[in-house]
N, C-alpha and C positions, 0 to 999 in steps of 0.2 A: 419423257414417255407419256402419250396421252390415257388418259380416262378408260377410252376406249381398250385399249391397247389392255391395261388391267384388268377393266373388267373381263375381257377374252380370256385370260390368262387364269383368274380366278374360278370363270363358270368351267372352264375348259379343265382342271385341275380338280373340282368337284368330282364333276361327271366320270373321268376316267379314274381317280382315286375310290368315286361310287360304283364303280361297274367291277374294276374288282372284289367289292367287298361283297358285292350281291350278287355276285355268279357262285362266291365260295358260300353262300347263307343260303343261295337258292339250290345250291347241291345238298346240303344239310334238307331245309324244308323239301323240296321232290321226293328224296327218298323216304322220308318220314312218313309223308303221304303214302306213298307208293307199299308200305309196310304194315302202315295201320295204323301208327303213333298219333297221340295228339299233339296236334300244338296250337301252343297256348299266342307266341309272339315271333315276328319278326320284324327286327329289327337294322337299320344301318347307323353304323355308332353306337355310343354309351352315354351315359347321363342323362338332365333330363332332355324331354320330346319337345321337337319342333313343331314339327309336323306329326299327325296322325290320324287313323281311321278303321274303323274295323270294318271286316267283313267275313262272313260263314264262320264267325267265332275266332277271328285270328286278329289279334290286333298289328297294323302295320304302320314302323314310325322311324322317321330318320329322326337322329339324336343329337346331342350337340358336340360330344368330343369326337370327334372324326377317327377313329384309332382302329377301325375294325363293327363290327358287328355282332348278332348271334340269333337263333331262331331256339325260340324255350319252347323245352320237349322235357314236360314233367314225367316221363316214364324214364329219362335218362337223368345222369348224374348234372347237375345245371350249379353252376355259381348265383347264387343269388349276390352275391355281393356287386357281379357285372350286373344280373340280369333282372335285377329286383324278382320280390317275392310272387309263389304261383298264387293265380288268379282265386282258386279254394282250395281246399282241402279234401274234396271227391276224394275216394281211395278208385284209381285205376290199374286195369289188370299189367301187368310187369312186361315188359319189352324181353324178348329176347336175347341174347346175346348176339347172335347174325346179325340181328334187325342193327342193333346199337354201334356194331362195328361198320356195315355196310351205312348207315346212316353218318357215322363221324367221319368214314373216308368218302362219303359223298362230295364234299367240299374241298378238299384239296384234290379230286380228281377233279372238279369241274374248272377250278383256276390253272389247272394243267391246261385240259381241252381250250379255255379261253386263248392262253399262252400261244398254241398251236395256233389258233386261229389268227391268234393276231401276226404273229410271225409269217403267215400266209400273204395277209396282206404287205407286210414287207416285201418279201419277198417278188411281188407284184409290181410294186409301185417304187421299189430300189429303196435302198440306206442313205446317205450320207456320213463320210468316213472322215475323220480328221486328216488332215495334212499335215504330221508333225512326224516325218522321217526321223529313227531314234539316231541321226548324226549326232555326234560331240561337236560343241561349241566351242569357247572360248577355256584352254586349259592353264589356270594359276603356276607360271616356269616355276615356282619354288615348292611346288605340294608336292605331296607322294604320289599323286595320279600321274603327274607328268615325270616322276622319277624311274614309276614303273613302268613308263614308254605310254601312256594316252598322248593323242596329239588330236588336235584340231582335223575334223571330218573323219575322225575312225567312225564305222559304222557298228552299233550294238548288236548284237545277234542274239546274246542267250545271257539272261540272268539267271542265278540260282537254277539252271537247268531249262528253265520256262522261254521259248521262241519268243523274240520279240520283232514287232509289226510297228510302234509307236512307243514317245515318251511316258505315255500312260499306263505301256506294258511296263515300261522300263520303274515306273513307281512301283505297279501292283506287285511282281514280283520281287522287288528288295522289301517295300511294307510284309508283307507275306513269309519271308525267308526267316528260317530258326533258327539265322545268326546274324551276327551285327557284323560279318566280314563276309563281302558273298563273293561268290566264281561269276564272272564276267568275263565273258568273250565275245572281242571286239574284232572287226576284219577290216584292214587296208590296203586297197591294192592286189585281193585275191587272197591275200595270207589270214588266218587263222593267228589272233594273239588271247592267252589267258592270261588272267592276271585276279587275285582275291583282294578286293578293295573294301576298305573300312566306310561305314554308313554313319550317318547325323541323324540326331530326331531333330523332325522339323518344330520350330516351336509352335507355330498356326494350325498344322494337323496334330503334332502328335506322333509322327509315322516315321520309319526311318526312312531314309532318300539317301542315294547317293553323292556324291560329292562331284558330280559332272552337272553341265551345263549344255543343253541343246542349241543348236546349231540356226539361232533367229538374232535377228536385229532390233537393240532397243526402241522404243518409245519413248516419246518426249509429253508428258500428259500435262505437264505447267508449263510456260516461260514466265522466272520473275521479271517484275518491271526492274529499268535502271540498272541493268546486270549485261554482260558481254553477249550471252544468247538473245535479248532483245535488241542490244546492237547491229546484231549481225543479219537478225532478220528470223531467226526461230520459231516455230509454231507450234500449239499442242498438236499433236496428232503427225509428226514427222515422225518418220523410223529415218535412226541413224547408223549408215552404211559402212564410211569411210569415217576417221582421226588423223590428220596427219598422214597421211597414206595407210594407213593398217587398218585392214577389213574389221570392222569389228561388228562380233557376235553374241555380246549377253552385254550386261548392265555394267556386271561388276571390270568389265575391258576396258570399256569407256571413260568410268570412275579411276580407272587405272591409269590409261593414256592421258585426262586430263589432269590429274593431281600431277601429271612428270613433264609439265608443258605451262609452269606459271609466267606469265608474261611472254609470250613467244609466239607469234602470229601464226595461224595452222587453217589448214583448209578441213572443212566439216561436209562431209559428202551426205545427203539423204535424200529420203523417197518422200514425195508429196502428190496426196491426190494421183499416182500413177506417174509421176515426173521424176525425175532425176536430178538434183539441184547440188550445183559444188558454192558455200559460202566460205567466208573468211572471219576467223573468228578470236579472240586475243583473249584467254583464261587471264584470273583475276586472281592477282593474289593472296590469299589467306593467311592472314595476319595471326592468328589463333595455331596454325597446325602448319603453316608454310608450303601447303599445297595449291594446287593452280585450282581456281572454280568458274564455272560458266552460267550459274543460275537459271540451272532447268529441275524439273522431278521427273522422274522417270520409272517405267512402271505402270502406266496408264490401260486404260482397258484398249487391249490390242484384241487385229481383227482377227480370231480363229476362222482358217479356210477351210471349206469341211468339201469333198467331191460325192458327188454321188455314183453311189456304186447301184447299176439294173442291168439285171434281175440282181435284188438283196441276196442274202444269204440264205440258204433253204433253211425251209420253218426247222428242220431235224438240227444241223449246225446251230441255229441261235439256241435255241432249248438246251441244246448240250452242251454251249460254252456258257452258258448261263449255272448250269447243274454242278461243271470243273469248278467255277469262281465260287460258288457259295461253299463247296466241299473245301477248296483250300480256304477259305474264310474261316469255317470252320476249326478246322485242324490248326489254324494259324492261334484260334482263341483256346484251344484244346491247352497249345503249348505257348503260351502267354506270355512265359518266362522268358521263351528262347528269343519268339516276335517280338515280342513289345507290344502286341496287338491285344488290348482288354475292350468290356462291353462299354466303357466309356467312348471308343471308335466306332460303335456301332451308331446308325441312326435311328430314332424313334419316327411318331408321326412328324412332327415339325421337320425335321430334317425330310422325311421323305417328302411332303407336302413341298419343299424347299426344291429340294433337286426335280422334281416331275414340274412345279414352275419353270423352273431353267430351262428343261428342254420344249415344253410347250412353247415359250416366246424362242426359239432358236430354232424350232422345226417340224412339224408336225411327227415326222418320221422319227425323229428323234425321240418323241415323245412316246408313241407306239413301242419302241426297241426299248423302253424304261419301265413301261408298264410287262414287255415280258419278261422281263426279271423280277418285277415285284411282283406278277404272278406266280413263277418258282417257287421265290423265294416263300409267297406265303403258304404255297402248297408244305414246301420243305421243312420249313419251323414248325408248323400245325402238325405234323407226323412225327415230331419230337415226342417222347414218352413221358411226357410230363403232365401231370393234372391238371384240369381248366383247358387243353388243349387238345387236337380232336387224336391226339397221338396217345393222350392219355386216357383216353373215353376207351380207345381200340384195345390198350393195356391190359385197362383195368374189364373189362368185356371179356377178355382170352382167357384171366385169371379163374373168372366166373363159369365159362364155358368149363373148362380144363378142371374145375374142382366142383362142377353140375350144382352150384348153389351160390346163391346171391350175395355178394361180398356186406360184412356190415353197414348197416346204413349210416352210422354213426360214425364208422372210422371214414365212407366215402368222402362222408362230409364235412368232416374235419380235415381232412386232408385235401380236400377242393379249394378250402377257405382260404386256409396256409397256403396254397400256392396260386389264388387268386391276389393273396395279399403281396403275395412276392412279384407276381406279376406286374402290379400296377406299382409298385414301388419300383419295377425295374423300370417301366417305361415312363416314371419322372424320372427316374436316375441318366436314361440318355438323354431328354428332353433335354433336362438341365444344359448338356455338354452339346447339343445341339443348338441351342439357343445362345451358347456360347460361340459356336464357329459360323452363327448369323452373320455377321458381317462379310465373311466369306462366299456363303451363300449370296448375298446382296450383289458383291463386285461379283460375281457369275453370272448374276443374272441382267445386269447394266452394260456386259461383256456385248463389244462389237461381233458377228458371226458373219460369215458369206458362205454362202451355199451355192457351187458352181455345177456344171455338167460337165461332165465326161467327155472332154475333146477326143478328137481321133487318134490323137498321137499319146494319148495318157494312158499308162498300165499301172495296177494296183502292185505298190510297193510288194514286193516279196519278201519274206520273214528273214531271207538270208541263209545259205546256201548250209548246208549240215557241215557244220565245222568237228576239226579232231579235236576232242580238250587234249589239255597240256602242253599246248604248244603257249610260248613265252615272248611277251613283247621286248620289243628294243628301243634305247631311248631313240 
């Protein structure tokens, strides 16, 4: 990856990480203006200043922790612990209650409006969709997937009740699900199969995942030297097709076909560079475990096909399925117990700074469809009733209107502090667990992508026709 290539990547991840955060600071300062309030700063980020400047009494500074923002308005309730201390000690005339609520919901309405807009331009200039039809791959003959009748090319329709479009659906809703045994139904051939399958936590997420396999062909990411795959002629970057005549469709097939084939000459089908190539190939025997080996790794960063879908999604469709996902997100963390889903799955800034990298080097568009979620999303949390946040500003504002006199100053502020302190302690708390699935982030972002156009003859996968539950698979 060149220099260049990073730095695009880094200035590009700034700017749109910085345009959220100052669309939601500049809804805060507008209205504040717009009200009569002073203000004293605004800010992008926390800690100390990079950059800064005053002007007409406002100091204005980007900061070093990237995490968010804040515009200090000493007439409202302010964390000093984010926002360091006000500029003097003036006694100014008291803010209203209207003023203080229409000022804190200024900011999560203006990251709404951005959302919109930006979604517009999607919608303009088209998506790009993954290519990863939620087919079943390769099914293990002795498991209970394939006892309860899964077979190779069933197609997924509905987890936990949730339509599925992609593998990706087919994760969100099992991670998501308030139980570790979920209702899936699969369609072959027209028919309609249910079946409640047991789920794994993954050890790399965390999440629970089903116990199926998509319907793709390995990667070959090493050939060792002096090993039967350098014999035969093996390359990094082969997808393998064929074993011995058997199609094969995941990792674990092939590891399987191989180890039942030590010494016994076999034809190895794969894809190179767009070619079709049949070699011959003689596994080695393992002295250790008495299985067959061919001295490859496998696993390598394969190429995601992604299509472009124009006209995108209308701006109303992205915001809405953006608004479902963070509510069962939600609801998922509500009930922790039943998910498995706690705030250590969540991302902080590192992680988020991590995934908006990914999509900027994968796509512009991609990048855009990430930033309208993290718009929601930040409108969404900010509306939370929690202190320090603009949902708690609006709370604690209602309390004051509805009882016509100014809440203690002493309890506001005590109780700012406390859940300033909680706050920032939560967001080392995911950092930490973010900085641990770095790695992951890494291989996502070193990840092969193709991004194609829309032939004549391509129609966007359909979710899958409205199945009856209850109906029962056969092996």
């Amino acid at each position: 990856m060149s220099v260049w290539n990073i730095l695009y990547v880094a200035v590009a991840v700034i700017l749109l990480f910085g345009a959220a955060v100052f669309v939601h600071e500049f809804g805060h300062f507008w209205m504040a203006r717009r009200r009569g309030l002073k203000v004293e700063a605004f800010a992008i980020g926390f800690g100390p200043r990079l950059f800064t400047w005053t002007r007409n009494g406002v100091e204005y500074s980007w900061r070093l922790i990237p995490a968010g923002g804040f515009v200090k308005l000493p007439q409202m309730t302010t964390a000093a612990l984010l926002e360091g201390q006000t500029a003097d000690d003036k006694p100014l005339p008291p803010a209203s209650p209207w003023s203080k609520i229409l000022v804190a919901a200024a900011g999560p309405f203006m990251n709404v409006v951005f959302a919109f807009f930006i979604a517009t331009i999607i919608w303009i200039v088209g998506l790009p969709r993954p290519v990863n039809p939620p087919i079943v791959g390769y099914v293990e003959p002795e498991s209970e997937e394939y006892r309860l009748g899964i077979r190779p090319g069933d197609r997924v329709v509905l987890v936990d009740g949730q339509k599925i479009r992609s593998w990706q659906d087919i994760n969100e809703a099992t991670a998501l699900a308030r139980t570790n045994v979920v209702e899936v139904v699969t369609e072959r051939d027209g028919r309609f199969f249910t079946n409640h399958l047991r789920t794994v936590v993954n050890d790399a997420f965390g999440l629970k995942l089903l116990r199926l396999d998509p319907q793709d062909h390995p990667e070959i990411s090493e050939v060792l030297p002096g090993t039967p795959a350098e014999e035969a002629g093996l390359q990094a970057g082969d997808r393998v097709l064929q074993f011995a005549g058997v199609p094969v469709v995941s990792q674990e097939q092939l590891v399987d076909l191989i180890r039942k084939r030590p010494e016994q000459l076999s034809e190895i089908r794969i894809e190179r560079g767009g070619q079709r190539l049949t070699l011959s190939i003689r596994p080695r025997l393992d002295p250790a475990s008495g299985h067959g080996i061919i001295g490859v790794k496998l696993g390598g960063p394969a190429t995601q096909r992604y299509i472009v879908q124009r006209p995108g999604p209308t701006p109303w469709a992205q915001v809405s399925e953006v608004v479902r996902k963070t509510w069962r997100t939600l609801v998922a963390l509500v009930y922790s117990k039943q998910t498995g889903v706690g705030a250590k799955d969540l991302s902080g800034p590192v992680g988020i700074l991590a995934m908006l990298a990914g999509w900027v080097n994968t796509d512009y568009r991609l990048a855009l469809s990430f930033l309208v979620l993290l718009n929601v999303n930040l409108a969404i949390l900010n509306l939370l009733p929690i202190p320090v946040l603009d949902g708690g500003h609006i709370l604690m504002s209602l309390v004051e209107w509805i009882w016509r006199r100014p809440l203690s100053a002493r309890l506001v502020e005590s109780v700012t502090t406390v859940f300033a302190v909680l706050l920032l302690s939560f967001m080392l708390y995911v950092t930490f667990f973010d900085l641990k699935r770095f790695p992951i982030f890494s291989a996502w972002f070193k990840a092969r992508h193709q991004i194609e156009q829309p032939g004549p003859e391509w129609v966007e996968p359909a979710p899958g026709s409205s199945p009856v539950p209850g109906g029962h698979s056969q092996p």
